[in-house]
SERO-4910 file (N, C-alpha, C, O; in steps of 0.05 Angstrom, whole numbers):
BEGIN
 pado doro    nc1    nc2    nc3   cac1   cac2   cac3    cc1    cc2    cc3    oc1    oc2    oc3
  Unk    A   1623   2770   1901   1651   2764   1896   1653   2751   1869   1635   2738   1860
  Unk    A   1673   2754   1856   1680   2749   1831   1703   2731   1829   1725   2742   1831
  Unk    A   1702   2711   1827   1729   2693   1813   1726   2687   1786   1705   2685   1774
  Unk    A   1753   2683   1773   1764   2680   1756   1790   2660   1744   1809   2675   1743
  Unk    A   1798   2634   1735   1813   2619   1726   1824   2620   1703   1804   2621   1689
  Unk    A   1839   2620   1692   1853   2617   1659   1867   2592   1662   1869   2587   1686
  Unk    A   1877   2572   1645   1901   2555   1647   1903   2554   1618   1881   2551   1607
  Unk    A   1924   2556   1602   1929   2549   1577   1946   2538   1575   1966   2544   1589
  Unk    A   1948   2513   1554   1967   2489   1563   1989   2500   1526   1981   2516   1509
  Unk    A   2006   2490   1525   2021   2495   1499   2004   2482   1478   1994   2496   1460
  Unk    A   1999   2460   1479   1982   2450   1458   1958   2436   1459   1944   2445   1477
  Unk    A   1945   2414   1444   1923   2408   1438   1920   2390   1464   1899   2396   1475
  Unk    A   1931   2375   1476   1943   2352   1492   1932   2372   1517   1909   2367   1527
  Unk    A   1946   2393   1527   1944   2404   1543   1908   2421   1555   1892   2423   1574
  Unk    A   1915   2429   1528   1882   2453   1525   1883   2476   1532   1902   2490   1529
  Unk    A   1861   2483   1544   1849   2509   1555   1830   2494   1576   1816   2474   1572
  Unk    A   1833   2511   1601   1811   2514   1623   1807   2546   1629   1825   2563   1630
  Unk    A   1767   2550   1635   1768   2566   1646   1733   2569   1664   1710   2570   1656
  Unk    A   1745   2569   1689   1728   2572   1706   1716   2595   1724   1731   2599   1743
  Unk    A   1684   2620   1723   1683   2633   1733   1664   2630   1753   1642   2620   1747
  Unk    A   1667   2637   1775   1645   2646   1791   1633   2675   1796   1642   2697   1790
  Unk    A   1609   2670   1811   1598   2705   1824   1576   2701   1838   1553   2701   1830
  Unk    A   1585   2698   1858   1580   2693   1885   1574   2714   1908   1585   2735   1903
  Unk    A   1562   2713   1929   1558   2728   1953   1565   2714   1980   1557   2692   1986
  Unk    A   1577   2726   1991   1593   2718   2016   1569   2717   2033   1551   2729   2023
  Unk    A   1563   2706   2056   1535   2715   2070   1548   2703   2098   1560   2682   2100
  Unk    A   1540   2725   2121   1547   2718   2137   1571   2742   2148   1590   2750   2135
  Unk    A   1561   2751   2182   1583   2770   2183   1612   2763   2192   1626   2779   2205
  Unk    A   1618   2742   2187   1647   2719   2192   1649   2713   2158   1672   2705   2156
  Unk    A   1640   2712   2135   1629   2711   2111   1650   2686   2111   1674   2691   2111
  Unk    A   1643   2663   2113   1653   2633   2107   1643   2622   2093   1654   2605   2079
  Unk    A   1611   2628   2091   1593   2616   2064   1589   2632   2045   1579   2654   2051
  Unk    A   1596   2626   2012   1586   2640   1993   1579   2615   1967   1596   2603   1953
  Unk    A   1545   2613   1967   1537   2607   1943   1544   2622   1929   1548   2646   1931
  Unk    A   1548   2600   1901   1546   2617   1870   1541   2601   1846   1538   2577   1847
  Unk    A   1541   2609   1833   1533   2615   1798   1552   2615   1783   1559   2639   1780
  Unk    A   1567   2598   1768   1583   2609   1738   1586   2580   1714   1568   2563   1714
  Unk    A   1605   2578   1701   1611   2562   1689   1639   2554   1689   1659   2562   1699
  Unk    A   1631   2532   1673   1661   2519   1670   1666   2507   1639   1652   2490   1628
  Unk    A   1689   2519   1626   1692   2517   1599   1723   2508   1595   1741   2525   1598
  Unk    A   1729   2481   1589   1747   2476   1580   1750   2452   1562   1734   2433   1564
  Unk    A   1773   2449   1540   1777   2435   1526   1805   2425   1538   1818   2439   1554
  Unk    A   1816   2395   1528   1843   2386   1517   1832   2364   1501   1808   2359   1498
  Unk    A   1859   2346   1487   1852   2325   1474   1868   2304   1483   1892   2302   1487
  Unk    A   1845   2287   1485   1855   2261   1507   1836   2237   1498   1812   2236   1492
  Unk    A   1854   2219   1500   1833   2187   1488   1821   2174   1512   1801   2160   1515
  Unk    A   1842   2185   1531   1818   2160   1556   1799   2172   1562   1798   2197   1562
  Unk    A   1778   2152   1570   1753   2161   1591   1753   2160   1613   1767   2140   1619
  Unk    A   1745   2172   1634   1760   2166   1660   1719   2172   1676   1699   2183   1669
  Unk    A   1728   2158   1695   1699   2167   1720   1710   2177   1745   1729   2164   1755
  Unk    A   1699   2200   1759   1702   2212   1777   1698   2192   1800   1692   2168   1799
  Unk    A   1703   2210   1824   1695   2195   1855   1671   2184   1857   1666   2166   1873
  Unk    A   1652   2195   1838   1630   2191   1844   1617   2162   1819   1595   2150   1819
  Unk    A   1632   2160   1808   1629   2144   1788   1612   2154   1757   1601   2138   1742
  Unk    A   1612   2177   1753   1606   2192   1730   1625   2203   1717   1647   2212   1722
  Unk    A   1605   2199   1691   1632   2204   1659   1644   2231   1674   1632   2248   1687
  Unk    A   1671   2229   1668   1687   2250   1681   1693   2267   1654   1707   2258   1636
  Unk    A   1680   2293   1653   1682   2310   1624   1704   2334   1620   1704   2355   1609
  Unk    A   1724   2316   1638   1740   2345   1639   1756   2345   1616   1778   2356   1619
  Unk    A   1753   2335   1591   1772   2340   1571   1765   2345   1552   1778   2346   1531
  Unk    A   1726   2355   1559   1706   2372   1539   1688   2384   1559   1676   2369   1574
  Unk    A   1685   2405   1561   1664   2411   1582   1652   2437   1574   1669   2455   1572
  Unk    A   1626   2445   1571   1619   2471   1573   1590   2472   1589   1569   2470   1577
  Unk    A   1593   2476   1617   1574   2480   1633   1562   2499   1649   1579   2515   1657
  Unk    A   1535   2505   1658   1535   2531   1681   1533   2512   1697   1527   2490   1687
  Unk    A   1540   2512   1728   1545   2507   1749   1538   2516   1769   1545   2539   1771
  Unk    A   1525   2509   1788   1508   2524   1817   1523   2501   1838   1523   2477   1835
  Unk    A   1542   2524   1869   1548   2517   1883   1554   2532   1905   1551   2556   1904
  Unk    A   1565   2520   1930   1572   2540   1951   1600   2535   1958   1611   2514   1954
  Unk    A   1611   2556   1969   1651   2541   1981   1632   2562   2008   1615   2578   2014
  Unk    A   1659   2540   2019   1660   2542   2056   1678   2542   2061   1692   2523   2053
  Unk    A   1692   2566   2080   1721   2564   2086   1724   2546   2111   1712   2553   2131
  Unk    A   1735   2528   2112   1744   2514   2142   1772   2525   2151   1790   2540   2142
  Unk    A   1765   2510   2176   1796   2518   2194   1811   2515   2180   1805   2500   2162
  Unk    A   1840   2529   2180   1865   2535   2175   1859   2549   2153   1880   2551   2140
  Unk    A   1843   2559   2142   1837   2575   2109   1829   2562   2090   1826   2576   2070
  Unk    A   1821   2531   2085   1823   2516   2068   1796   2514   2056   1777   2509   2070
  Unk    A   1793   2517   2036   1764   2528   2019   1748   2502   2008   1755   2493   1986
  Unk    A   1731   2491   2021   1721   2470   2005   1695   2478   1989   1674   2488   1999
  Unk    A   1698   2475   1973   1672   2473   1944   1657   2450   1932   1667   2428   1924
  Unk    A   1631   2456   1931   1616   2434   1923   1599   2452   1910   1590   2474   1918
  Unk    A   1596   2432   1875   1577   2440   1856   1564   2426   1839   1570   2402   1841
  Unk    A   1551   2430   1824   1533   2401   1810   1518   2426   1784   1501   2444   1784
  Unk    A   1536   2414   1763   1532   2426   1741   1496   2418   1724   1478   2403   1730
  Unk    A   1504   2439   1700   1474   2429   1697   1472   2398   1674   1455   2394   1656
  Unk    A   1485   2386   1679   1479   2360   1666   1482   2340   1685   1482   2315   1682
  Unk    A   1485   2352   1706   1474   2338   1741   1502   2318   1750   1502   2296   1760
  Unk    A   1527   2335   1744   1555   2316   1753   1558   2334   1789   1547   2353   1799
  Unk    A   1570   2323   1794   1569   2330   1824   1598   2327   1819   1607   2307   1808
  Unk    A   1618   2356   1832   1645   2357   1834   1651   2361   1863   1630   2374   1868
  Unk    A   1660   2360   1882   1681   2372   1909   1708   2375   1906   1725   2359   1899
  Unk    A   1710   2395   1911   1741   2412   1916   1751   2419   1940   1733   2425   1956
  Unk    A   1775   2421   1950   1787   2429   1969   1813   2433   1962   1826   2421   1945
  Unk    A   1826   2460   1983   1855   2467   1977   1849   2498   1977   1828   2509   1972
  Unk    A   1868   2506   1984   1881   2533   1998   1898   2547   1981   1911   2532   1967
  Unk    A   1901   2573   1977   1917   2588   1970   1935   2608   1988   1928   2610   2011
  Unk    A   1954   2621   1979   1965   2636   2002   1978   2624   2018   1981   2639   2037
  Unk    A   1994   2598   2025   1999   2587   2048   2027   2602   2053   2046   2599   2038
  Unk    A   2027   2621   2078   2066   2624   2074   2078   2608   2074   2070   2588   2086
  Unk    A   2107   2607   2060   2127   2595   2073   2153   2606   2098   2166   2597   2116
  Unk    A   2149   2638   2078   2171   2665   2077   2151   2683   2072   2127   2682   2067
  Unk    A   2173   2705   2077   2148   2729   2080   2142   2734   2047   2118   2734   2040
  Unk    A   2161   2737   2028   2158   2733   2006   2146   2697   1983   2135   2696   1962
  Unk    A   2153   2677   1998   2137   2655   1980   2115   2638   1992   2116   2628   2015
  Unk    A   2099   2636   1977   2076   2633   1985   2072   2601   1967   2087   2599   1948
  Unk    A   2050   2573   1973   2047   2557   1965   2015   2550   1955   2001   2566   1968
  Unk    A   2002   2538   1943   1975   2530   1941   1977   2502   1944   1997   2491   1951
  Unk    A   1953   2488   1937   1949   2463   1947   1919   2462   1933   1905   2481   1938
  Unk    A   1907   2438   1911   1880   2434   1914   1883   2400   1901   1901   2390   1888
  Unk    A   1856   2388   1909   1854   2371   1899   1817   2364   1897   1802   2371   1916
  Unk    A   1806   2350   1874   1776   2347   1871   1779   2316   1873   1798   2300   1878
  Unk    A   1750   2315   1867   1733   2288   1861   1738   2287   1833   1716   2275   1830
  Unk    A   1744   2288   1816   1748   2289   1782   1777   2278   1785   1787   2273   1763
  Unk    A   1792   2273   1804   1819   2260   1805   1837   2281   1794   1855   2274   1778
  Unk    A   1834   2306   1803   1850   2331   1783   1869   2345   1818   1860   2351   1840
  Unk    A   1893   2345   1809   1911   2357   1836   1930   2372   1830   1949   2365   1815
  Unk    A   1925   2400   1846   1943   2421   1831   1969   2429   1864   1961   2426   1887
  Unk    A   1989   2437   1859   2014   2445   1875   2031   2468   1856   2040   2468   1832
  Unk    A   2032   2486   1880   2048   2509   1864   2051   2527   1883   2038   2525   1904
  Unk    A   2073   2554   1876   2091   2559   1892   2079   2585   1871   2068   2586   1849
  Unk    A   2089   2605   1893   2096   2635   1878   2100   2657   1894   2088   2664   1914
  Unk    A   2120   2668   1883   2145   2684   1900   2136   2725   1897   2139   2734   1874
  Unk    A   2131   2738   1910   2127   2751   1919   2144   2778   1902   2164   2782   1916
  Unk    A   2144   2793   1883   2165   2811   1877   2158   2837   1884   2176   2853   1889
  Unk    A   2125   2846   1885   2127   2876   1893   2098   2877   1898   2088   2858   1886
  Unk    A   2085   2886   1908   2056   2883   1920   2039   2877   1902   2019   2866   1910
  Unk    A   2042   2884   1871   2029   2883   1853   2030   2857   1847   2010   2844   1842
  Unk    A   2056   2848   1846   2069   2824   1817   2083   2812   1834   2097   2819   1853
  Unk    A   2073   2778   1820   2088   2758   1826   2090   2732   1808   2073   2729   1792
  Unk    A   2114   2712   1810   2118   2703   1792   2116   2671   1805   2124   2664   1827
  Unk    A   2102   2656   1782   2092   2633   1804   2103   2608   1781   2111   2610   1758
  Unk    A   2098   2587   1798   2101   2558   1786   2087   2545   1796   2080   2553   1818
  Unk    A   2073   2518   1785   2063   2502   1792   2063   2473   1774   2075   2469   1753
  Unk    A   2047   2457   1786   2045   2422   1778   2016   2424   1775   2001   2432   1793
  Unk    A   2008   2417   1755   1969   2402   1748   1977   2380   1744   2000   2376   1738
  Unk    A   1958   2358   1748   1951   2336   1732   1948   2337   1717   1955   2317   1704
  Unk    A   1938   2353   1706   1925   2353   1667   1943   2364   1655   1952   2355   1634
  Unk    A   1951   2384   1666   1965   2402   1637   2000   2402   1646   2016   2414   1632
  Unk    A   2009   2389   1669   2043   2385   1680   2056   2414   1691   2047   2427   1709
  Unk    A   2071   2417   1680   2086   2439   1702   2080   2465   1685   2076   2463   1661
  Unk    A   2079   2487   1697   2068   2507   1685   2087   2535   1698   2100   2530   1719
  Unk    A   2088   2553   1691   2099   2580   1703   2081   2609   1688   2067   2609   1668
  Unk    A   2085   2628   1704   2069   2647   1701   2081   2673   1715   2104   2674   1725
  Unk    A   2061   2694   1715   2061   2713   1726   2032   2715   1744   2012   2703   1737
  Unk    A   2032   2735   1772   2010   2742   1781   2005   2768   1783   2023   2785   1784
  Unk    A   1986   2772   1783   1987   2806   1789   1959   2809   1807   1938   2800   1800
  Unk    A   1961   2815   1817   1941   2814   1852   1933   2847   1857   1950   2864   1861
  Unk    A   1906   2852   1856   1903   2889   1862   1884   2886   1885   1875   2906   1897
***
């Protein structure tokens, strides 16, 4: 399996994030999939901040490979755990897809890096959809989806 992230913020303040995985599902219920990728993002920011775990929190310079596994739990909700190679340990949790309507749909995530995302996106034709959301880092955002 292949994931893929973009975020581009308007300016320097904001940044760029981008996070890939490529991973294998294992299991014939496939709930567990180790993987493999990186994580590359910039913004520009003066504070220093420490994660849950109490390590330099590098999310406002980062270029790392990363080894981890996500596990889907009950109700769909995907938790991730990974530990890059300069040995930071992240956890993630949060869902995508949640209905509301048959057409809008909501996400939900939040980590250990103190980073929490909410967003909405509305359904226009099987292909295309047009979404909004809230980050912590980069504020309110809008977009398009296109889903194949």
């Amino acid at each position: 399996m292949i994931q893929n992230e973009w975020r581009l913020g308007l300016n320097a303040e904001k940044g760029y994030e981008n996070e890939f995985h490529l991973g294998r599902l294992i299991g014939r219920n496939q709930w567990f999939m180790p993987y493999i990728g990186f994580d590359w993002r910039y913004r520009k920011h003066s504070e220093q901040e420490k994660n849950l775990f109490g390590q330099l929190n590098t999310k406002d310079q980062r270029g790392v490979i990363c080894v981890g596994f996500q596990y889907t739990l009950p109700m769909l909700f995907r938790f991730d755990a990974r530990v890059d190679m300069k040995g930071n340990l992240r956890m993630q949790i949060g869902r995508e897809d949640i209905p509301l309507t048959s057409r809008l749909r909501m996400n939900v995530m939040w980590n250990t890096d103190k980073e929490y995302t909410s967003g909405l996106r509305y359904i226009v034709s099987k292909y295309f959809s047009v979404s909004s959301h809230y980050d912590s880092d980069m504020g309110f955002g809008a977009g398009i989806t296109i889903t194949y």
